[in-house]
C-alpha positions as CSV (number, residue, x, y, z in Angstrom):
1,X,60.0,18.7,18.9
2,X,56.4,16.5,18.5
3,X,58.4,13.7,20.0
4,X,59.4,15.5,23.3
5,X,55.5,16.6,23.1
6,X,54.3,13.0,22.7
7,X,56.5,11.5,25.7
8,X,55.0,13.4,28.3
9,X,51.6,11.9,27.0
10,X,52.4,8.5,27.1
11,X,54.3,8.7,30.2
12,X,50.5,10.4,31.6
13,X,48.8,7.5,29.6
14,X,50.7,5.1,31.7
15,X,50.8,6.3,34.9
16,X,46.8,7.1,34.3
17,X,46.1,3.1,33.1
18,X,48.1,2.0,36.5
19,X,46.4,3.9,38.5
20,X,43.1,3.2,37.3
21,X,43.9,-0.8,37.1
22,X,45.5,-0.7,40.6
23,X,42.4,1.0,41.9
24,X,40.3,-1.6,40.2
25,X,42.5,-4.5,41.9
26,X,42.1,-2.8,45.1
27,X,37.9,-2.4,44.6
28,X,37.9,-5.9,43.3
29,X,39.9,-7.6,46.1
30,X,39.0,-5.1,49.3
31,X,35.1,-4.5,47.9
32,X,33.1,-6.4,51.0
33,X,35.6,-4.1,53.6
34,X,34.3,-0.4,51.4
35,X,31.3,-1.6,51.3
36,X,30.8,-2.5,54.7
37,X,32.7,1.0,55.9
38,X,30.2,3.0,53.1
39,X,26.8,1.0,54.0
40,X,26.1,2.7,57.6
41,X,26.6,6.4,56.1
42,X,24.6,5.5,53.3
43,X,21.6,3.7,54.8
44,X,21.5,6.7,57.5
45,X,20.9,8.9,54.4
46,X,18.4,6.8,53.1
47,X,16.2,7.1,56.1
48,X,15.6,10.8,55.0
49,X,12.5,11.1,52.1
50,X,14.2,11.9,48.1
51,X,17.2,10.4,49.5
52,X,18.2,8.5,46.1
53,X,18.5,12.0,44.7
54,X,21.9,12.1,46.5
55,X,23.6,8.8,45.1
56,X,21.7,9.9,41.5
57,X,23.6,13.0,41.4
58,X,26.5,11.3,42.3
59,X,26.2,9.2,39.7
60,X,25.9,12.3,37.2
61,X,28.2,13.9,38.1
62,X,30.8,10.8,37.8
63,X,29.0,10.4,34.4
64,X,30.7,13.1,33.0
65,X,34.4,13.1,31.4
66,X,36.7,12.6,33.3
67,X,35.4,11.7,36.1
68,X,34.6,8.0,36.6
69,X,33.5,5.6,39.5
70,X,30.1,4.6,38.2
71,X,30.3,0.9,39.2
72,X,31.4,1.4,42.8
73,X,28.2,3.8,44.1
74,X,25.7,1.7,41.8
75,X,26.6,-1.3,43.7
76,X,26.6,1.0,47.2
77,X,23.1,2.1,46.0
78,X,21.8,-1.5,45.3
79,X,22.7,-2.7,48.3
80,X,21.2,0.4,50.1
81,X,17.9,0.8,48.0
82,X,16.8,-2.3,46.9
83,X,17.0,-3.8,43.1
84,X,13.8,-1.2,42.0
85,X,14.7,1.9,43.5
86,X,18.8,1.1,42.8
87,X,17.8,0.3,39.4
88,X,16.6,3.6,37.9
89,X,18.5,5.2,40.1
90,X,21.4,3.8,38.7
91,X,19.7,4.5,35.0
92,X,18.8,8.3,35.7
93,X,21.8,9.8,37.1
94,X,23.8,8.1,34.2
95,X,21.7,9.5,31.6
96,X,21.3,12.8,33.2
97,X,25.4,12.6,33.6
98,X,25.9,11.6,29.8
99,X,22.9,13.8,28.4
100,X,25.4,17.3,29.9
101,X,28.4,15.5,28.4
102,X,27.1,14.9,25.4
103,X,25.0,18.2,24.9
104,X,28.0,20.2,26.5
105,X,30.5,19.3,23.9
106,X,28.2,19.6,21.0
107,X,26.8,22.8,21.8
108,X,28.9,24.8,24.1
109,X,32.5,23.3,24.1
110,X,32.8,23.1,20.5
111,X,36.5,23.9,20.5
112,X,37.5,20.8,22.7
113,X,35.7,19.0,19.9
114,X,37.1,20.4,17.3
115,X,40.8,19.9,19.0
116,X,39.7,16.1,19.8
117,X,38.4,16.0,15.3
118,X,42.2,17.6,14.9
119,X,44.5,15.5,16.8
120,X,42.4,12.6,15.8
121,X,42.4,13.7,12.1
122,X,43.9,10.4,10.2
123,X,41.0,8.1,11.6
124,X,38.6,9.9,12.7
125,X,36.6,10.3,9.2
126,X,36.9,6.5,8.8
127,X,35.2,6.0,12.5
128,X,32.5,8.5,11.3
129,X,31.9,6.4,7.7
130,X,32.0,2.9,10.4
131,X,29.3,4.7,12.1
132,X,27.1,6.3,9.5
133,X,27.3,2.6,7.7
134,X,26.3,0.7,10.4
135,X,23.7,3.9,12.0
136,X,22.1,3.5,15.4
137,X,22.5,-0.5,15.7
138,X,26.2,0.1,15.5
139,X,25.8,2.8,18.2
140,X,23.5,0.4,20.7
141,X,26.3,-2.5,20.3
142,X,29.0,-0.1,21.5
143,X,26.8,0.9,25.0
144,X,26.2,-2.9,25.6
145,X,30.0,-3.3,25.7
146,X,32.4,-2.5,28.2
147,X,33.6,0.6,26.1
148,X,33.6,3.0,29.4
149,X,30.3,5.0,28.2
150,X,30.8,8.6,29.3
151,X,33.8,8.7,26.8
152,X,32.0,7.2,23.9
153,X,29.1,9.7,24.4
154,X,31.7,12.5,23.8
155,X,32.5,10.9,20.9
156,X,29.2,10.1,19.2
157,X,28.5,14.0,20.0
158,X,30.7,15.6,17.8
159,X,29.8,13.9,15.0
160,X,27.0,15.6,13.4
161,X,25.2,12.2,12.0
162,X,24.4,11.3,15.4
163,X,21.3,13.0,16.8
164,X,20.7,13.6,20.8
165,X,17.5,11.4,20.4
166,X,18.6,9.1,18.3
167,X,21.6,8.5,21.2
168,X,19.1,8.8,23.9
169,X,16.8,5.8,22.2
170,X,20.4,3.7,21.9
171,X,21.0,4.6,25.7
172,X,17.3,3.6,26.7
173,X,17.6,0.3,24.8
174,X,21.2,-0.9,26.2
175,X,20.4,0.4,30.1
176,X,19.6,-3.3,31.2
177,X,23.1,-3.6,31.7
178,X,23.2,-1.7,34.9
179,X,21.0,-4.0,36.5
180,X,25.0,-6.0,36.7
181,X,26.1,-3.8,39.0
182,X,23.2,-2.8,41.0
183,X,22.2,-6.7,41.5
184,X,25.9,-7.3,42.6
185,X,25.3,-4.7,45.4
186,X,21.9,-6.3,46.5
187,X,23.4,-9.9,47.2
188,X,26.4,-8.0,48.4
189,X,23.9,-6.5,51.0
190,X,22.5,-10.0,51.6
191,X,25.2,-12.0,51.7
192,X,23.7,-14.4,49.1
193,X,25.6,-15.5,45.8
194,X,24.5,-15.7,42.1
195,X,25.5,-16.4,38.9
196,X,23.4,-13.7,37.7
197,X,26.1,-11.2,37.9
198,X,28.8,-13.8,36.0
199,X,26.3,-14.2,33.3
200,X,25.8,-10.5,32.8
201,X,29.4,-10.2,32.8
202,X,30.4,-12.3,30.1
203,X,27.3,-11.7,27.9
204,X,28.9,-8.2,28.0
205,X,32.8,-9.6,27.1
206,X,31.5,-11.5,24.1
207,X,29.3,-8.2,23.1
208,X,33.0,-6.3,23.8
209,X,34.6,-8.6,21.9
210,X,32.4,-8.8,18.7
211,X,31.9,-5.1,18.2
212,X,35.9,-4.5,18.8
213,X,36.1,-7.4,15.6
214,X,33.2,-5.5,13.6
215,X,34.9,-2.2,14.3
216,X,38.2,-3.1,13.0
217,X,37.0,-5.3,10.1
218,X,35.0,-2.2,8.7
219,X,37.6,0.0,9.8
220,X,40.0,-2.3,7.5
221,X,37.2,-1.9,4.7
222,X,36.7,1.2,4.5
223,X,40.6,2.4,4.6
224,X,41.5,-0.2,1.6
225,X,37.8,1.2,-0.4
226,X,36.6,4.5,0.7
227,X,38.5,7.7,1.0
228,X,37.6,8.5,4.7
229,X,34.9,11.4,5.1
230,X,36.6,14.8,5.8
231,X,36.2,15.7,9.5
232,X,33.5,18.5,10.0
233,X,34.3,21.9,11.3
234,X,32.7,23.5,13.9
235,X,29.9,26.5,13.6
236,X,32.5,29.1,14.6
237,X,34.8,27.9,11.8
238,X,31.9,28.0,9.3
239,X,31.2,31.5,10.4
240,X,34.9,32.5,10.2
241,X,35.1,31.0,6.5
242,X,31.6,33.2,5.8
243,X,32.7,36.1,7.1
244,X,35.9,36.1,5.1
245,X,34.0,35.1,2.0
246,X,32.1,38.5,2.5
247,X,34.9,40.3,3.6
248,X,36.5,39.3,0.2
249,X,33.2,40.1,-1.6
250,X,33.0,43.6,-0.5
251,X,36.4,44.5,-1.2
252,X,35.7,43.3,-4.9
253,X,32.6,45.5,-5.0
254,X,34.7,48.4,-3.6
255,X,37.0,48.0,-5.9
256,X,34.5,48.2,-8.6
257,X,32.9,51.0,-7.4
258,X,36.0,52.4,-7.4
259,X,36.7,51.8,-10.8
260,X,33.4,52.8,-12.0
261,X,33.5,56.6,-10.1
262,X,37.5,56.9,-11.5
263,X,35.8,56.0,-15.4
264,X,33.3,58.2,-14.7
265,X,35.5,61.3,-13.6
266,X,37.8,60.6,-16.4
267,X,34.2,60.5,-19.3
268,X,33.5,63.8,-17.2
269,X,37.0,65.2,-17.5
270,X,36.6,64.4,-21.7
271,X,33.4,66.1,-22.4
272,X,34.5,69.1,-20.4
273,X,37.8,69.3,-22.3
């Protein structure tokens, strides 16, 4: 029965990584052609004043799981406004994006977090003692990768070591890395070349590539040393447990209240008698 459950998944899983790699091909071999077809709608709406607010809440909105498509509009907005404007653009709608993902799922989708702690149950406590070992630093490496960041903040959310600000200082001190993107748009829009963007991109590889190894080595570590944390429960689980634990406490004290008025009729019953 899980098996005829689990095909469906990876059959989804598949079909999902194709599509998203074919799109990617397709971006990546037919960019100049989208850019030039996007370029004249979007420079017509930068003519009008708070303009960038429109590409910034596209941004946000694409920020938050499972949307995607980050990349493509910051480089459309650096070629459109400029490496200064572009650039905290780029930086704002992202954070805005990631800040309602990550709050959402902490505070008001707690379920979905709870079902995402459940199904990832065997490794999830060991990613959590990975994370709480190697704190904030750990978390900073992770956004300087090319770990797609709107799903990581959904992670780092429901675990309860990881603070909003403390994310917020890690997301502030690895956002240099959308200048990539954005700068790619601006010689794009000038059709000048640079090895800026190939620099950025494999500074980012060899940051993927050591935190995957780091990961896995203390992942290894941990499973062969530690027993992994126990996942945490959400608030409404807590207060489920609570109530019940009251629940349970006042049907002991009716029961001895019981018992007490029942030894009392009986002392009654014997001085009468």
């Amino acid at each position: 029965m899980a098996q005829s459950r689990t095909v469906p998944k990876v059959i989804g899983l598949i079909s999902l990584s194709i599509l998203l790699i074919t799109s990617l091909l397709l971006l990546s071999v037919y960019h100049e052609e989208i850019l030039h077809a996007v370029l004249p709608i979007a420079k017509r709406l930068s003519r009008h004043q708070f303009s960038f607010l429109i590409p910034l809440g596209l941004i946000a909105a694409s920020s938050v799981p499972p949307l995607a498509g980050q990349d493509p509009i910051s480089i459309v907005v650096g070629a459109v406004w400029g490496l200064n404007v572009g650039f905290w653009t780029v930086v704002w709608g992202i954070f805005l994006g990631e800040s309602i993902a990550f709050l959402g799922y902490r505070y008001f989708l707690e379920e979905k977090a709870q079902e995402f702690r459940s199904r990832h149950q065997e490794h999830y406590g060991t990613f959590v003692k990975i994370l709480e070992e190697g704190s904030y630093p750990l978390i900073w490496l992770i956004r300087l990768s090319f770990l797609p960041t709107h799903f990581t903040t959904v992670f780092f959310s429901t675990i309860p070591h990881v603070s909003y600000v403390g994310w917020s200082i890690a997301f502030w001190f690895s956002c240099f890395k959308y200048l990539v993107p954005v700068y790619a748009g601006v010689c794009l829009a000038a059709n000048t070349s640079t090895t800026a963007n190939v620099i950025g991109i494999v500074l980012s590889g060899i940051i993927t590539i050591g935190t995957f190894i780091l990961l896995v080595h203390k992942y290894r570590r941990i499973k062969e040393h530690h027993t992994p944390t126990p996942r945490p429960v959400s608030r409404s689980t807590e207060l489920n447990a609570l109530e019940s634990q009251q629940s349970e406490l006042d049907q002991d004290q009716n029961e001895i209240t019981s018992d007490y008025d029942r030894a009392a009729r009986e002392r009654e019953h014997l001085l009468s008698s």
